[in-house]
Residue frames as qw, qx, qy, qz and C-alpha x, y, z in Angstrom:
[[0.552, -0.718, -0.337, -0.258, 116.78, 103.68, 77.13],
 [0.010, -0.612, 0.501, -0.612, 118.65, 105.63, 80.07],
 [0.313, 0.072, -0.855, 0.407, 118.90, 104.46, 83.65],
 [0.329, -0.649, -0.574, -0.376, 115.88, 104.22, 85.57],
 [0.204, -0.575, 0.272, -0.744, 115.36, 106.88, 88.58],
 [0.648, -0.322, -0.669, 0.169, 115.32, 104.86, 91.88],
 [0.414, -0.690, -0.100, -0.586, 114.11, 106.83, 95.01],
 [0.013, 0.358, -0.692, 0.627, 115.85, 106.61, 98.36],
 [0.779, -0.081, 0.349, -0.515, 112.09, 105.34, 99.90],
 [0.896, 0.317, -0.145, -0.276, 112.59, 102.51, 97.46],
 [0.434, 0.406, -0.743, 0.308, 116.28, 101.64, 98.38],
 [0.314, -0.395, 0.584, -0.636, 115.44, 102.22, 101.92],
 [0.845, 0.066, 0.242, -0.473, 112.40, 99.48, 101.88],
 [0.770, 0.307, -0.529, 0.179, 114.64, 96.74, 99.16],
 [0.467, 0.498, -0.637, 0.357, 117.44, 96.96, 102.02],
 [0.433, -0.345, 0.519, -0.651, 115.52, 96.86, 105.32],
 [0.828, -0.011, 0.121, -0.547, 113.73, 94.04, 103.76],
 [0.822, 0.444, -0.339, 0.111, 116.39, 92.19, 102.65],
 [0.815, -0.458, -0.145, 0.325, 118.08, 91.94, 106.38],
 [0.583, 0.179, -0.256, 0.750, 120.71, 94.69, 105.69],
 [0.437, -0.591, -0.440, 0.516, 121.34, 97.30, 108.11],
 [0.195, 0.784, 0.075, 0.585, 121.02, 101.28, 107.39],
 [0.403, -0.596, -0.279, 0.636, 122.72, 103.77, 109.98],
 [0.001, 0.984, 0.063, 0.169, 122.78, 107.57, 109.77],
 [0.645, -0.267, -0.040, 0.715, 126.44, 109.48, 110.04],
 [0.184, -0.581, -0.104, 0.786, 125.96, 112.95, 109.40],
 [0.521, 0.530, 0.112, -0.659, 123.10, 113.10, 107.67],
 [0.470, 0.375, -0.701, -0.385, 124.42, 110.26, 105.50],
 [0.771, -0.199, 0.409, -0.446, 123.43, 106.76, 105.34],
 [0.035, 0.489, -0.869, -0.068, 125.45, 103.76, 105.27],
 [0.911, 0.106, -0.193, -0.348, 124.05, 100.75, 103.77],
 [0.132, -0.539, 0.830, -0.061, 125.78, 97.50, 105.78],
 [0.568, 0.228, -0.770, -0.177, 125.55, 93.53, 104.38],
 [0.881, -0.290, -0.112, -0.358, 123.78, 91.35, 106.56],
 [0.576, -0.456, 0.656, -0.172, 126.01, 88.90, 109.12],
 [0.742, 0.370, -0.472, -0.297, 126.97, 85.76, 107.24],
 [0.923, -0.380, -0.034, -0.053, 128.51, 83.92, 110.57],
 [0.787, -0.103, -0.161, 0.587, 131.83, 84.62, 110.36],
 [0.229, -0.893, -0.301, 0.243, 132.48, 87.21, 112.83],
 [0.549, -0.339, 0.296, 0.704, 136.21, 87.73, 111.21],
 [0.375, 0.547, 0.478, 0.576, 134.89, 88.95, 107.82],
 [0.041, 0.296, 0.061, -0.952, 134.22, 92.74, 107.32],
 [0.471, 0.538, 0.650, -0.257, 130.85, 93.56, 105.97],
 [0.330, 0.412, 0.363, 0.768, 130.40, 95.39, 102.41],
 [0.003, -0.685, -0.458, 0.567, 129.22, 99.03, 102.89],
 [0.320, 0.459, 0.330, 0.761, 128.20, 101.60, 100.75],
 [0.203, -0.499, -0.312, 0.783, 128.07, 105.24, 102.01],
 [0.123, 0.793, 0.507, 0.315, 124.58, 107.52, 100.40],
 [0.229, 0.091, -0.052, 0.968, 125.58, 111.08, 100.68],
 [0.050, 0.480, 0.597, -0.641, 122.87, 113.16, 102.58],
 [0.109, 0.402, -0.319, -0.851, 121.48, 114.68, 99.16],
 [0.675, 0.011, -0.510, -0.534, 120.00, 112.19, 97.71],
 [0.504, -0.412, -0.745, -0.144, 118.61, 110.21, 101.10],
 [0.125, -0.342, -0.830, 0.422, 117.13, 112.38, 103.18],
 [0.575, 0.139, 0.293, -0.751, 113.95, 112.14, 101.88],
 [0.708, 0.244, 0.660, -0.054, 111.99, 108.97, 100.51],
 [0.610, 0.748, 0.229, -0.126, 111.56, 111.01, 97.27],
 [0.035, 0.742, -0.566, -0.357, 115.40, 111.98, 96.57],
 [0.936, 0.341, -0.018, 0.086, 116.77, 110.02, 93.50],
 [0.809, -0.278, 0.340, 0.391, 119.88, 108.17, 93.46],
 [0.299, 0.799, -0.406, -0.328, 122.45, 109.36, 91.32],
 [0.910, 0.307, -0.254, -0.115, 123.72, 106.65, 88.77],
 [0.471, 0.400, -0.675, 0.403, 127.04, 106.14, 90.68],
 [0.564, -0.282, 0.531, -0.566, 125.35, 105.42, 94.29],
 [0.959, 0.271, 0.055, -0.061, 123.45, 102.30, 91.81],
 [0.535, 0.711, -0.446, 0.097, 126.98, 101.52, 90.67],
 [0.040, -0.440, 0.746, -0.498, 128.71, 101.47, 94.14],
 [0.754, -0.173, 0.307, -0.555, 125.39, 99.71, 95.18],
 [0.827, 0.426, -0.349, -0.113, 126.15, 96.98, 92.27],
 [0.575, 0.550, -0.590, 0.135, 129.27, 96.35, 93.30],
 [0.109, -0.278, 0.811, -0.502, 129.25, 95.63, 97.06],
 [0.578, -0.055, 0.678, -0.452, 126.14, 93.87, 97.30],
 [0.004, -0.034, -0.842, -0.538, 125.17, 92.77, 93.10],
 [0.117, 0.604, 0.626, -0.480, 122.01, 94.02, 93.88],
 [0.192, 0.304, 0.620, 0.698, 120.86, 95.67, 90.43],
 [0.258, -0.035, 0.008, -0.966, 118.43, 99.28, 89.99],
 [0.581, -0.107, -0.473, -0.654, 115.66, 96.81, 88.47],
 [0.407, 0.077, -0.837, 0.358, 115.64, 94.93, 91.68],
 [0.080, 0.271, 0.465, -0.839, 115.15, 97.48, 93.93],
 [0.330, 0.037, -0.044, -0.942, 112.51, 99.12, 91.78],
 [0.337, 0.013, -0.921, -0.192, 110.67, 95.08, 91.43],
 [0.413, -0.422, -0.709, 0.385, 109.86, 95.16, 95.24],
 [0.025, -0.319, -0.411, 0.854, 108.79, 98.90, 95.82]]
Protein backbone atom coordinates (compact mmCIF):
# COMPACT_ATOMS: atom_id res chain seq x y z
CA UNK A 1 0.00 0.00 0.00
CA UNK A 2 1.63 3.47 -1.12
CA UNK A 3 1.65 6.63 0.94
CA UNK A 4 -1.49 8.21 1.66
CA UNK A 5 -2.27 11.76 -0.13
CA UNK A 6 -2.50 14.41 2.67
CA UNK A 7 -3.96 17.85 1.57
CA UNK A 8 -2.45 21.15 2.66
CA UNK A 9 -6.28 22.03 4.27
CA UNK A 10 -5.57 18.99 6.38
CA UNK A 11 -1.94 19.92 7.46
CA UNK A 12 -3.03 23.41 7.82
CA UNK A 13 -6.01 22.46 10.45
CA UNK A 14 -3.54 19.29 12.39
CA UNK A 15 -0.96 22.30 12.93
CA UNK A 16 -3.10 25.31 13.88
CA UNK A 17 -4.73 22.96 16.19
CA UNK A 18 -1.96 21.60 17.69
CA UNK A 19 -0.53 25.25 18.90
CA UNK A 20 2.10 25.48 16.07
CA UNK A 21 2.52 28.53 14.17
CA UNK A 22 2.18 28.84 10.15
CA UNK A 23 3.65 32.10 8.41
CA UNK A 24 3.66 32.89 4.69
CA UNK A 25 7.26 33.89 2.92
CA UNK A 26 6.76 34.14 -0.60
CA UNK A 27 4.02 32.31 -1.19
CA UNK A 28 5.54 29.58 0.99
CA UNK A 29 4.62 28.45 4.33
CA UNK A 30 6.70 27.75 7.21
CA UNK A 31 5.45 25.43 9.73
CA UNK A 32 7.09 26.65 13.39
CA UNK A 33 7.03 24.27 16.86
CA UNK A 34 5.16 25.68 19.53
CA UNK A 35 7.24 27.67 22.56
CA UNK A 36 8.39 25.12 25.11
CA UNK A 37 9.72 27.96 27.75
CA UNK A 38 13.04 28.17 27.03
CA UNK A 39 13.47 31.27 25.16
CA UNK A 40 17.29 30.11 24.25
CA UNK A 41 16.19 27.06 22.19
CA UNK A 42 15.49 27.51 18.40
CA UNK A 43 12.21 26.18 17.25
CA UNK A 44 11.98 23.19 14.56
CA UNK A 45 10.70 24.51 11.17
CA UNK A 46 9.78 23.04 8.13
CA UNK A 47 9.52 25.18 4.94
CA UNK A 48 6.10 23.97 2.32
CA UNK A 49 7.02 25.23 -1.04
CA UNK A 50 4.15 27.40 -2.57
CA UNK A 51 2.97 24.40 -4.93
CA UNK A 52 1.64 22.26 -2.90
CA UNK A 53 0.05 24.91 -0.11
CA UNK A 54 -1.61 27.37 -1.67
CA UNK A 55 -4.69 25.83 -1.77
CA UNK A 56 -6.48 23.55 0.92
CA UNK A 57 -6.72 20.93 -1.89
CA UNK A 58 -2.87 20.77 -2.99
CA UNK A 59 -1.26 17.41 -1.89
CA UNK A 60 1.89 17.11 -0.11
CA UNK A 61 4.58 15.55 -1.81
CA UNK A 62 6.06 12.48 0.15
CA UNK A 63 9.25 14.42 1.14
CA UNK A 64 7.33 17.60 2.77
CA UNK A 65 5.66 14.27 5.14
CA UNK A 66 9.27 13.22 5.60
CA UNK A 67 10.76 16.67 6.55
CA UNK A 68 7.40 16.99 8.52
CA UNK A 69 8.41 13.53 10.40
CA UNK A 70 11.46 14.59 11.28
CA UNK A 71 11.19 18.02 12.95
CA UNK A 72 8.10 17.57 14.71
CA UNK A 73 7.45 13.17 14.68
CA UNK A 74 4.22 14.02 13.66
CA UNK A 75 3.28 11.04 11.19
CA UNK A 76 0.83 11.38 7.58
CA UNK A 77 -1.79 9.08 9.56
CA UNK A 78 -1.99 11.68 12.21
CA UNK A 79 -2.69 14.47 10.33
CA UNK A 80 -5.19 12.64 8.19
CA UNK A 81 -6.94 11.13 12.00
CA UNK A 82 -8.01 14.76 12.90
CA UNK A 83 -9.18 16.21 9.44
Amino acid sequence: MGQPNVKWGCVEKYFTNHGYEIHSKGGDKILVAPRDGDARRTRQTVLIGHHYSDHKGDTLSPGHLAKIRRAFGVTAEQILAEC
